[in-house]
C-alpha positions in Angstrom: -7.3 14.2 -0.7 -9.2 11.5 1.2 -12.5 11.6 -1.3 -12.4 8.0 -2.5 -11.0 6.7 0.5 -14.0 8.7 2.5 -16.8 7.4 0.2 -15.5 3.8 0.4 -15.4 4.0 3.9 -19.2 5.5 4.6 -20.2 2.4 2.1 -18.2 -0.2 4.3 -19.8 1.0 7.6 -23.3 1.5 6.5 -23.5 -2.0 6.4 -23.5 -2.5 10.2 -25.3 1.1 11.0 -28.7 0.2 12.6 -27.7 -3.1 13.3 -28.9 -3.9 17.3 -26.6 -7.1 17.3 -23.3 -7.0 15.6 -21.5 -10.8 15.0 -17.6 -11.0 15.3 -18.1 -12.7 11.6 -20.0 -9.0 11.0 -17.2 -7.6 12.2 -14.2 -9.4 10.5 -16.3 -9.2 7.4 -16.5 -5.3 7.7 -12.6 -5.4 8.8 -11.4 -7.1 5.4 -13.8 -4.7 3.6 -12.1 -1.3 5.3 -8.8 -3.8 4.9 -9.8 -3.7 0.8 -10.4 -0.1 0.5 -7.2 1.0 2.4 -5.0 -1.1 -0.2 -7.0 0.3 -3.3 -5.4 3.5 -1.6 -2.4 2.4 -1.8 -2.2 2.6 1.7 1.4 0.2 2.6 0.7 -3.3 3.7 2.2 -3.1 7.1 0.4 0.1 8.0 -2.7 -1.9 6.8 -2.2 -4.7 9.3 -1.5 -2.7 11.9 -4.5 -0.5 11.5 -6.9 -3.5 11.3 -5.0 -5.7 14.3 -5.3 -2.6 16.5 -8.9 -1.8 15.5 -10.2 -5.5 16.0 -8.2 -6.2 19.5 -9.7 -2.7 20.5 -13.2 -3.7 19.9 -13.0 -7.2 21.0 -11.3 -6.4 24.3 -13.5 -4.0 25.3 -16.4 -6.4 24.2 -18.2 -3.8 22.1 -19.7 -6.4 20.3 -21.9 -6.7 23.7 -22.8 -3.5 24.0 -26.2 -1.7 23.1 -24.8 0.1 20.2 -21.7 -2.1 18.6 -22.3 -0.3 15.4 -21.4 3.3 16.4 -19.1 2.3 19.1 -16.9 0.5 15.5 -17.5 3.4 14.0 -15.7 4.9 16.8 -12.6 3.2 16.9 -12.2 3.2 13.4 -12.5 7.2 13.5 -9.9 7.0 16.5 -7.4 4.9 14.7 -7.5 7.4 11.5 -7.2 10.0 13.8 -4.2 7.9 15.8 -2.2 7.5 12.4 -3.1 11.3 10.7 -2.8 13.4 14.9 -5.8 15.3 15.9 -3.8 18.8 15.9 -2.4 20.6 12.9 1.2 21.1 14.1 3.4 23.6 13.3 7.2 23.5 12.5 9.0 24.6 15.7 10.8 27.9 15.6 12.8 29.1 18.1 11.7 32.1 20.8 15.5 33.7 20.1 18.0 33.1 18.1 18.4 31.1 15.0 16.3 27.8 13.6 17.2 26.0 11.0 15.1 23.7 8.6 16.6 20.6 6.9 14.7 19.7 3.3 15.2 16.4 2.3 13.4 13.9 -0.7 13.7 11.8 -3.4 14.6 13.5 -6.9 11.3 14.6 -8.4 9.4 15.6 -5.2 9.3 18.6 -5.6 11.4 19.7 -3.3 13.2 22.9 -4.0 9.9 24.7 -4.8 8.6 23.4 -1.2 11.5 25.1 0.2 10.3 28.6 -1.4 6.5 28.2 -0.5 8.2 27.4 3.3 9.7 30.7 3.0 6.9 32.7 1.8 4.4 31.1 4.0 6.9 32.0 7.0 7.1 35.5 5.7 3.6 36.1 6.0 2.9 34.3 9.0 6.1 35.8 11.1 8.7 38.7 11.4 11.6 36.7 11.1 14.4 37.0 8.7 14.9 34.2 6.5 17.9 32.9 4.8 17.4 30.1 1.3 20.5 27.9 1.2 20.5 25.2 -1.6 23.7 22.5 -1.2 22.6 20.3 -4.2 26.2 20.2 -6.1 24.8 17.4 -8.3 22.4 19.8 -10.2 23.3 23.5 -10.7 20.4 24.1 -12.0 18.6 23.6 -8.5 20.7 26.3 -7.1 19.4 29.0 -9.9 15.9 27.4 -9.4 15.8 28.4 -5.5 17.7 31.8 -6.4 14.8 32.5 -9.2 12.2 31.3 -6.3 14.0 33.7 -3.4 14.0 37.2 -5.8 10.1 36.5 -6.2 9.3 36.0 -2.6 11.6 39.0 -1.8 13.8 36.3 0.4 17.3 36.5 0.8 19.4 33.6 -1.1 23.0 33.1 -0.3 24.9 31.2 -3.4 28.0 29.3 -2.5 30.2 30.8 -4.6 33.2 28.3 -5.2 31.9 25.9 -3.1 32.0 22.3 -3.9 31.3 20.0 -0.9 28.0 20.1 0.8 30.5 20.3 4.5 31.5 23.6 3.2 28.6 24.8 1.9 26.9 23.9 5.1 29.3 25.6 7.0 29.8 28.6 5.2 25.9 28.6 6.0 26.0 29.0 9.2 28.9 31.4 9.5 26.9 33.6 7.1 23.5 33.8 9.3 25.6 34.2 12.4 27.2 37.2 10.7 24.3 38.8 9.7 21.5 37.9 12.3 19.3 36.0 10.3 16.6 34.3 12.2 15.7 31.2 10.4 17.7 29.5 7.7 16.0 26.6 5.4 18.7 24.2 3.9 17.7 22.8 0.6 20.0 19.2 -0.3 20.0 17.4 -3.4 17.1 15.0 -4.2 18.6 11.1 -3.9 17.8 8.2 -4.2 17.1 6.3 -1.6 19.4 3.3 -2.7 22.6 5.4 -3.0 24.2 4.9 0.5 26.6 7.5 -0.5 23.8 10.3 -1.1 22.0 9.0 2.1 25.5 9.3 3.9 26.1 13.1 2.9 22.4 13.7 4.4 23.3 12.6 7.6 26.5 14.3 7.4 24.8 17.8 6.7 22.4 17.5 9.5 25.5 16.6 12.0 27.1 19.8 10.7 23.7 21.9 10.6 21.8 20.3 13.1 18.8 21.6 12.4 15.7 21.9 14.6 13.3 20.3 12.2 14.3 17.7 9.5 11.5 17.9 6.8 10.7 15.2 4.7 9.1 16.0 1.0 7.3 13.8 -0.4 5.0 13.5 -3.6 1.7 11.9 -2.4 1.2 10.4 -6.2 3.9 7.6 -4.9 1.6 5.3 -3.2 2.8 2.5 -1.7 6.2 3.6 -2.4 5.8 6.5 0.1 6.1 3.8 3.2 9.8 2.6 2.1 10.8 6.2 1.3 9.7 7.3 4.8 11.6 4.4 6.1 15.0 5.5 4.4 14.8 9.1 5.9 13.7 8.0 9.2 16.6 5.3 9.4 19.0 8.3 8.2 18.5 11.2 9.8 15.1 10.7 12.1 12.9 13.2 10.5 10.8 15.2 12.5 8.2 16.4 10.0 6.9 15.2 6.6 5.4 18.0 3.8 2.9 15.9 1.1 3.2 17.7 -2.2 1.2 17.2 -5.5 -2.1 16.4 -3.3 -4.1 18.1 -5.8 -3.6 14.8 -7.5 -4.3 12.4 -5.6 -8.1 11.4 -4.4 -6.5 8.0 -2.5 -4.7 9.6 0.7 -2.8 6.2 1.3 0.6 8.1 0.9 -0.3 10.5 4.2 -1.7 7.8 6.0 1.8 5.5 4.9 4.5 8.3 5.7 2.7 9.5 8.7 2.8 6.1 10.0 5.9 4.7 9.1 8.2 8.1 9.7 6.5 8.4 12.9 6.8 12.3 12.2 3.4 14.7 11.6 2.7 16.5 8.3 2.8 20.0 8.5 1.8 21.1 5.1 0.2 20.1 1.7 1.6 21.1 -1.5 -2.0 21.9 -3.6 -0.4 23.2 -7.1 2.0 24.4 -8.4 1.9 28.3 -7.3 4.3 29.7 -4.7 1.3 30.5 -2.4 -0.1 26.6 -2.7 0.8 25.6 0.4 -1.8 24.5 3.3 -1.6 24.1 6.9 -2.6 20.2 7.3 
């Protein structure tokens, strides 16, 4: 995911490794390089300021640039500031002790989205006892419903269809009546993919999480949109304040700058990678 980001990166640095005296035009010279390489990632402008303003005050308040090994000690900080933006941990989604949880899938139209929601479900079936409940409230698309309904009956995952229902309040409530009913442990709400431009769409989402208010509000997006990924993180945050982020279609993509954009700008962690297109591709990040 981060190959050609990785390689550019070992190049960059090389070029101070050894060195017993490191200038501050070294430096800023190596800053604009690692500056470079993050925007051929398609890493978003504004995380790419902040990244280099944060490494450079870093090294030049703590007058590294005096010290007897400036080269690994920039090394260093640029390590901590990747490991700042990506987190340190692999975190997983929160699930309550007792009672019921409930997940919130949200994303643009194309993302991938509804099969995320089944590779969820099938990763949590492995991984836990819990019963599990597939919900889909996209009334836009019927076809999304039957897709998550195909996805449930090969998992072995109950799906409830909302028969008759046309609103996404209704189906949302309905929801939660029916796992109340019948002791369902965790519930994973699937919504229609929008776009992030129709204040309408953007309005139901909020509307369903007030209703459902979930425990985690998970953000899918497809790491192939570059730069795009920062203002589409931005949208979702402002709406509903998402909580976790799952990057699909990372077989793809060799750049990384859509992790390191989301991640920053949602101010949420990635929980999982989408690596193909197979129920069972989903990964732990």
């Amino acid at each position: 995911m981060f190959s050609t980001l990785n390689e550019k990166f070992e190049k960059i640095i090389s070029s101070v490794k050894g060195k017993a005296i490191v200038t501050e035009d070294d430096l800023d010279l190596t800053l604009r390089e690692i500056r470079i390489a993050l925007l051929e990632a398609d890493v978003a402008l504004l995380v790419v300021k902040d990244f280099i303003n944060n490494i450079k005050s870093n090294i030049l308040g703590q007058e590294v640039l005096k010290s007897i090994k400036p080269d690994q000690m920039i090394i260093k900080f640029v390590h901590a500031e990747l490991v700042k933006i990506l987190g340190s941990d692999n975190e997983s989604l929160k699930i309550n002790n007792t009672g019921l949880t409930k997940f919130l899938f949200c994303g643009l139209q194309g993302s991938g989205k509804t099969t995320t929601v089944a590779k969820v479900a099938n990763y949590l079936k492995k991984h836990s006892r819990k019963k599990i409940l597939l919900v889909s409230a996209d009334i836009y698309r019927p076809a999304a419903q039957e897709q998550l309904q195909i996805l449930s009956k090969q998992i072995g995952i109950d799906y409830l269809l909302p028969e008759n229902l046309t609103t996404v309040e209704s189906i949302t409530k309905k929801s939660l009546e029916y796992v109340s009913q019948n002791l369902y442990d965790l519930l994973l709400f699937d919504t229609a993919g929008r776009q992030t431009v129709n204040s309408q769409m953007m309005d139901e989402l909020k509307l369903i999480a007030n209703v459902l208010e979930p425990q985690e509000k998970i953000l899918v997006a497809d790491s192939l949109t570059g730069q795009d990924a920062a203002n589409i993180a931005k949208n979702f945050r402002d709406a509903i304040n998402v909580t976790s982020i799952i990057l699909t279609r990372v077989d793809g993509d060799g750049k990384g700058g859509a992790a390191l954009s989301v991640k920053s700008i949602a101010g949420a962690p990635i929980k999982f990678i989408g690596t193909g297109e197979k129920i069972d591709q989903l990964e732990a990040f």
